[in-house]
C-alpha positions as CSV (number, residue, x, y, z in Angstrom):
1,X,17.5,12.0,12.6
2,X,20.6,10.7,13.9
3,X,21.8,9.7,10.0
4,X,20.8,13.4,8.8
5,X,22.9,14.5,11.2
6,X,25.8,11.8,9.8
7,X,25.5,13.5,6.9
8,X,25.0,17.0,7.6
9,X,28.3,17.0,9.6
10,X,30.3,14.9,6.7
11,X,29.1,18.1,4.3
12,X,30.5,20.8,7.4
13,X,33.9,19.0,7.2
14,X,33.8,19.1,3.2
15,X,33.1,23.0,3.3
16,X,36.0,23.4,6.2
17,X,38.4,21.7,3.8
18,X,37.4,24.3,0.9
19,X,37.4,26.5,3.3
20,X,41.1,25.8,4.4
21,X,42.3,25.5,0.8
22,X,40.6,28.9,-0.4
23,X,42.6,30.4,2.7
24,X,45.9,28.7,1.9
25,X,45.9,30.3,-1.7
26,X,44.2,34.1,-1.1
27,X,46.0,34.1,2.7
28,X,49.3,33.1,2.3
29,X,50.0,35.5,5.2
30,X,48.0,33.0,8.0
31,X,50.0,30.2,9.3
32,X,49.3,26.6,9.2
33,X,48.3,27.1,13.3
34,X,46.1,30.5,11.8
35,X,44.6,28.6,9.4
36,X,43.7,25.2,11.8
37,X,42.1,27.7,14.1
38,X,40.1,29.6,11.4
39,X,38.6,26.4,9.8
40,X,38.1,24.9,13.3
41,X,36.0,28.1,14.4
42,X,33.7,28.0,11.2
43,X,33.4,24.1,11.4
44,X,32.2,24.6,15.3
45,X,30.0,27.4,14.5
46,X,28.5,25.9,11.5
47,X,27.7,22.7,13.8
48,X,26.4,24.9,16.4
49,X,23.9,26.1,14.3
50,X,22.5,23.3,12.5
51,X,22.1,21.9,16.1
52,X,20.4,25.5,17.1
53,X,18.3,25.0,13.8
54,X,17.1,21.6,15.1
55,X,16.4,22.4,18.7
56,X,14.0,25.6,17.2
57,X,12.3,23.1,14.6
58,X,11.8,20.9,18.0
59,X,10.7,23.5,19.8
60,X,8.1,25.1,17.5
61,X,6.7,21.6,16.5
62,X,5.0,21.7,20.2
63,X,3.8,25.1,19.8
64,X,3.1,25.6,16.1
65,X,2.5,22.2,14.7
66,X,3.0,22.1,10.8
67,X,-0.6,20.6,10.2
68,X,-2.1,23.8,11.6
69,X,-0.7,26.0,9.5
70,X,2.0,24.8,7.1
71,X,2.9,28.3,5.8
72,X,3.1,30.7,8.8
73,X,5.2,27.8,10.4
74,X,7.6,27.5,7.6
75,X,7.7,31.4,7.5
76,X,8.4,32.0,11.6
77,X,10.9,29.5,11.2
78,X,12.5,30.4,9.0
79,X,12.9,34.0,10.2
80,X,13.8,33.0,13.9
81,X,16.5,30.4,12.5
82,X,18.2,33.9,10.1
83,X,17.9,36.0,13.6
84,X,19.0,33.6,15.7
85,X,22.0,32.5,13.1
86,X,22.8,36.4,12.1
87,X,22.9,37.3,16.5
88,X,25.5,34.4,16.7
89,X,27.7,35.3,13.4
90,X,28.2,38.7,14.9
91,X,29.1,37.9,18.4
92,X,31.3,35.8,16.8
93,X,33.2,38.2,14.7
94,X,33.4,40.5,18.0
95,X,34.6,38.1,20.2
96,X,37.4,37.2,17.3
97,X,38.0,40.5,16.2
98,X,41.1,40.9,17.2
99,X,42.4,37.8,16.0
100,X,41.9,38.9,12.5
101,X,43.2,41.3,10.0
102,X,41.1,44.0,9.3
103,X,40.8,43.1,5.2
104,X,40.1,39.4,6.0
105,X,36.9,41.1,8.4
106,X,36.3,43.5,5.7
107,X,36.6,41.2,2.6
108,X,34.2,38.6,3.6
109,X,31.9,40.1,5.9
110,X,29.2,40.3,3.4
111,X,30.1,37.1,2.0
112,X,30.3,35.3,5.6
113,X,26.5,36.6,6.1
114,X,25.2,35.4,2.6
115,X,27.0,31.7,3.3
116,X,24.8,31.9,6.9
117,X,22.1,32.7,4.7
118,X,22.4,29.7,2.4
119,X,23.5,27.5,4.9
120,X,20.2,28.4,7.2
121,X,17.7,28.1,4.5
122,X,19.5,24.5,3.1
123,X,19.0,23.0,6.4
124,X,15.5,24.3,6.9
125,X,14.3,22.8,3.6
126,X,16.0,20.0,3.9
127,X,13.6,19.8,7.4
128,X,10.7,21.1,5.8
129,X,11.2,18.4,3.2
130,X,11.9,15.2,5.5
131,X,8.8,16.3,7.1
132,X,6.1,16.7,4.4
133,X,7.3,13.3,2.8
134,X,7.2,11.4,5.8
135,X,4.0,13.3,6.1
136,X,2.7,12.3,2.3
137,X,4.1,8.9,3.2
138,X,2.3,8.1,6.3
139,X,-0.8,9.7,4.5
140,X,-0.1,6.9,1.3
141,X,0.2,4.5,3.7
142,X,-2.7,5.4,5.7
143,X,-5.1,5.5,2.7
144,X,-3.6,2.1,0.9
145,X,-4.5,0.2,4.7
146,X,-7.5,1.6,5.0
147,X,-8.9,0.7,1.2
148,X,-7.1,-2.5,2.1
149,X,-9.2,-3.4,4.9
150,X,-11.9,-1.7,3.0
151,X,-11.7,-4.5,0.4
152,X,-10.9,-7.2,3.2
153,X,-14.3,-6.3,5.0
154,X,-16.3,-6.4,1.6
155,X,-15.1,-9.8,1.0
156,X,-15.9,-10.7,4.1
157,X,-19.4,-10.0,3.1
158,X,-19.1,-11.8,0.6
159,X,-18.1,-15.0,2.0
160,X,-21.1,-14.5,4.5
161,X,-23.3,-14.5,1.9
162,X,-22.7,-18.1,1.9
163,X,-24.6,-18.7,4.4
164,X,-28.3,-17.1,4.3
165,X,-29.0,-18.0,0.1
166,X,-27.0,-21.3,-0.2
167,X,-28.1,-22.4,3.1
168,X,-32.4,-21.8,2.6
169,X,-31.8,-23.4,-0.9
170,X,-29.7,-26.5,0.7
171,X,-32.2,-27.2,2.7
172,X,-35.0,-26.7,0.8
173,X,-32.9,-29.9,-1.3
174,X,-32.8,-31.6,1.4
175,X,-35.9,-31.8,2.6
176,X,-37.3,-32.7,-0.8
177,X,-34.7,-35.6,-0.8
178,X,-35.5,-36.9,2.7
179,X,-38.3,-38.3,1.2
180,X,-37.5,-39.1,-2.0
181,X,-33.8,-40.9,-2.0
182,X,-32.6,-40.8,1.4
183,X,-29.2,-42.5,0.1
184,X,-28.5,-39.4,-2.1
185,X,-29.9,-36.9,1.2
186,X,-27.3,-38.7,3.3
187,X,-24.7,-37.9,0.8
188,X,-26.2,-34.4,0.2
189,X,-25.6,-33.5,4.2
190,X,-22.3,-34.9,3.8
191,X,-21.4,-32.7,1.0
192,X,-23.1,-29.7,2.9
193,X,-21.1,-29.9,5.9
194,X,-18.0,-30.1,4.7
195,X,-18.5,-27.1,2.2
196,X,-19.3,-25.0,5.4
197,X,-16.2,-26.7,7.2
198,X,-14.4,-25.5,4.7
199,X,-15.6,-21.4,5.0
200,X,-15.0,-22.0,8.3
201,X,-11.6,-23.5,8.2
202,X,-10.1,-20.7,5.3
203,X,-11.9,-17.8,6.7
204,X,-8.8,-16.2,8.1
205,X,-6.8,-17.2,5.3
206,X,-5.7,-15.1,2.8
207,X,-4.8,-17.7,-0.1
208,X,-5.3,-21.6,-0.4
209,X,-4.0,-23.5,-3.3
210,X,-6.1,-24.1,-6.3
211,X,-6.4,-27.7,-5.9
212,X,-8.5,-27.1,-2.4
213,X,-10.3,-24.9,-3.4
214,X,-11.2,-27.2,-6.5
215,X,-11.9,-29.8,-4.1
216,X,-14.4,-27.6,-2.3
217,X,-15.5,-26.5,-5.5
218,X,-16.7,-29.6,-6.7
219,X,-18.2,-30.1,-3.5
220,X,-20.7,-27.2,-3.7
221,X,-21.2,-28.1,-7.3
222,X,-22.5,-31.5,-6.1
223,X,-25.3,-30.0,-4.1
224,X,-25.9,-27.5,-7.1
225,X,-26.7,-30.3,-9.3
226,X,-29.7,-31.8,-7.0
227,X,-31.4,-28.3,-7.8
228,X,-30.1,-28.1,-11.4
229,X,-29.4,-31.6,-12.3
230,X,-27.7,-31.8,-15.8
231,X,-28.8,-28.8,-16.7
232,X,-25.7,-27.3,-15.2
233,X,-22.3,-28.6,-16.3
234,X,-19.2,-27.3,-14.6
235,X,-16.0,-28.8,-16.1
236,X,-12.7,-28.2,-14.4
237,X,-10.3,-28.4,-16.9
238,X,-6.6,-27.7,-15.0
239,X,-3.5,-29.2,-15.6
240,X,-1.7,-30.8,-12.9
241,X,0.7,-28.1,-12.2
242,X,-1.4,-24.9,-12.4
243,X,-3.2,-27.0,-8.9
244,X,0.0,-25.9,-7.1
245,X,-0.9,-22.4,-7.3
246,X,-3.1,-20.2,-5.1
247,X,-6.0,-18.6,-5.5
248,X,-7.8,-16.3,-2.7
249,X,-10.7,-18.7,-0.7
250,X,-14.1,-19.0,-2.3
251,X,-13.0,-17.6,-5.1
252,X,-14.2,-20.2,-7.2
253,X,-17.5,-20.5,-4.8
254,X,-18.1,-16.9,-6.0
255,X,-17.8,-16.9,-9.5
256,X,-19.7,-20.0,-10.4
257,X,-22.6,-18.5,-8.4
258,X,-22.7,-15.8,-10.6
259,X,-22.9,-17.3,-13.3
260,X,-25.9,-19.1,-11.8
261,X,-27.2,-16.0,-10.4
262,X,-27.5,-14.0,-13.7
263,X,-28.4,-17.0,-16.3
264,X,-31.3,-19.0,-16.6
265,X,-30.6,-22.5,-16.5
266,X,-33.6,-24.9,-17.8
267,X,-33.7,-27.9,-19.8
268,X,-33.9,-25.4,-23.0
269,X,-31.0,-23.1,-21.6
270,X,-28.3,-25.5,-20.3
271,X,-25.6,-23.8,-18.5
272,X,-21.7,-25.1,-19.0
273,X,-19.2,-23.4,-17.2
274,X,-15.4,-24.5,-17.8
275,X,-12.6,-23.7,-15.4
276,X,-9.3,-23.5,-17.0
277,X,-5.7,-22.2,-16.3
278,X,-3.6,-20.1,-19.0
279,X,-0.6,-18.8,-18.3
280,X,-1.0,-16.3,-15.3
281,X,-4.5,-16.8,-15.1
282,X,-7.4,-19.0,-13.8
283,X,-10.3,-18.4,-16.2
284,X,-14.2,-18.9,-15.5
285,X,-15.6,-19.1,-18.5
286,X,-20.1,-19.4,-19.1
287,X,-22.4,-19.0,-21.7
288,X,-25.0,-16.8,-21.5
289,X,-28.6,-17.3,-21.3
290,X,-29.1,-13.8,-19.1
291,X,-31.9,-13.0,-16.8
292,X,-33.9,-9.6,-17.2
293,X,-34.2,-9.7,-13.6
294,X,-31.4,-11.0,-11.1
295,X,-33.5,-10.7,-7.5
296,X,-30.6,-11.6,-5.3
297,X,-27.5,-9.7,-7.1
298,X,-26.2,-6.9,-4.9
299,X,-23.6,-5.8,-8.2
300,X,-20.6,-6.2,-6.0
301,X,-19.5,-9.8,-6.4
302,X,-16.8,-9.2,-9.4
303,X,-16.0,-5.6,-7.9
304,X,-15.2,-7.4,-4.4
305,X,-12.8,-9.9,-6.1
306,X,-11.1,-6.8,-8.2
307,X,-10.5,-4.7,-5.1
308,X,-9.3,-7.8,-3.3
309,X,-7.0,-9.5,-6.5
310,X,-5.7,-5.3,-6.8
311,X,-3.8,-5.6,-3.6
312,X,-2.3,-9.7,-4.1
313,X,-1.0,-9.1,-7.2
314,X,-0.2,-6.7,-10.3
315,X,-2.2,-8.6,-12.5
316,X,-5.6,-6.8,-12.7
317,X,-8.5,-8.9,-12.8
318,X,-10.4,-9.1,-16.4
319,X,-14.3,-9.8,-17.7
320,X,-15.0,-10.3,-20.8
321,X,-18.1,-10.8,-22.3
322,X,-18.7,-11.8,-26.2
323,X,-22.5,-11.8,-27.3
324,X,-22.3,-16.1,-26.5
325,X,-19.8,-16.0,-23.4
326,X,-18.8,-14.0,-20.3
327,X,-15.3,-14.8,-18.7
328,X,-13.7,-13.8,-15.7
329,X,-10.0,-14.0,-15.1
330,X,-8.2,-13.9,-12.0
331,X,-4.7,-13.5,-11.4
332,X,-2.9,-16.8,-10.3
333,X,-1.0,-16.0,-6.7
């Protein structure tokens, strides 16, 4: 408000000046003092009224509130500000009658009225304006943090989805290795704690650099493989300096259980998935040896990660699928 009104006052002094100048050539007659006190009137007045104009907008915006009814307010107000602005003009030019020559009163009467006109319905737009974009930008706003946390809270889900699946097939593993290798169940509980440690430890985080999550990764792969043994393959395959970058937590947790989710893995159907870096992108690439049926798929694991990805960069993440592979791409943070 208070730079509007910066503004709105640096244009009042701009029109006095024209004013003054458009007086000094057609008006030769007024002096200088004439003059001063002429363009000193019209800048007070016009002052005046922008400040009447603000204290009705003020006023109606308790009584008639521009979300109840956006076109009878703009209409009353606009009406009250022209009779409120028209009542002043003329007690103006009757108080200051006398001061004036007839012709000057009878010259620009009409055009003194039509310049209260424009002036009235300039700064009434110029309100009306201010107020529907900060209304369509608190709305934007409003929408973008709510699909935001929107996205945040089906992530979430997703993370926790960790737990009930991974955890009844961990320990399934585990119990079967209890008795068979108890070396290789010590190191299996080992592996199992920390890959919950870690959930726990980046569940508030909103990025983690690729080489932790690899290291988790690898983790979690390591208890995949006492269920799958070497019939899964995951080969990480990252240079050095793409490890520096970030991706979102689990990321890699999520897309490696899809691939297990929606293949068949035997000794006859070996799955390989390679995880490689390419310019802007960290790539999950499988081949495909697809289910008919996918019990536990709930359809939103890729549509999560999009939603999530669409709000951390502009970079949009990509699938493709050719009739031997299927690839997911996500944008490197």
């Amino acid at each position: 408000m208070k730079a509007r009104r910066k503004y709105v006052y640096a244009l009042f002094i701009v029109l006095t000046l024209i004013r003054t100048a458009v007086l000094r050539v057609f008006y030769p007659e007024y002096t200088m003092l004439e003059q001063c006190v002429i363009a000193t009137i019209g800048l007070v007045f016009m002052a005046f009224i922008y400040e009447v104009i603000t204290g009705i907008n003020s006023w109606l915006n308790g009584r008639m509130p521009f979300e109840d009814n956006p076109k009878r307010r703009l209409m009353t107000q606009m009406v009250l500000c022209m009779a409120v602005t028209f009542s002043l003009h003329t007690l103006l030019i009757l108080v200051f009658r006398d001061f004036l020559p007839k012709e000057f009163n009878r010259l620009l009467m009409a055009v003194s009225y039509f310049i209260d006109f424009v002036v009235v319905f300039a700064i009434n737009t110029t309100i009306f304006a201010a107020v529907f974009f900060h209304k369509w930008k608190s709305n934007l706003v409003k929408t973008e943090r709510l699909e935001r946390e929107r996205a945040n809270a089906h992530y979430e889900n997703l993370k926790n989805q960790l737990n009930p699946h991974f955890l009844f097939n961990s320990l399934s593993s585990l119990n079967s290795l209890i008795y068979e290798n108890q070396d290789l169940a010590s190191q299996f509980l080992q592996q199992l704690s920390r890959v919950f440690r870690y959930v726990l430890e980046n569940k508030d985080k909103e990025l983690v650099e690729l080489d932790t999550e690899v290291k988790f990764v690898s983790r979690y792969v390591f208890l995949l493989r006492t269920r799958f043994g070497d019939d899964l393959d995951v080969r990480f395959e990252l240079a050095p300096e793409t490890l520096a970058q970030r991706v979102v937590p689990v990321t890699l947790q999520i897309l490696i259980e899809n691939a297990i989710k929606h293949n068949i893995i035997n000794e006859e159907n070996r799955l390989t998935i390679r995880v490689f870096a390419d310019g802007q992108y960290l790539h999950v690439e499988n081949n495909l040896h697809k289910k008919t049926i996918v019990e536990t798929s709930n359809k939103h694991g890729l549509a999560g990660l999009r939603s999530l990805y669409h709000y951390l960069s502009p970079l949009p993440v990509r699938v493709t699928e050719t009739p031997g592979t299927f690839t997911v791409s996500i944008p490197l943070l």
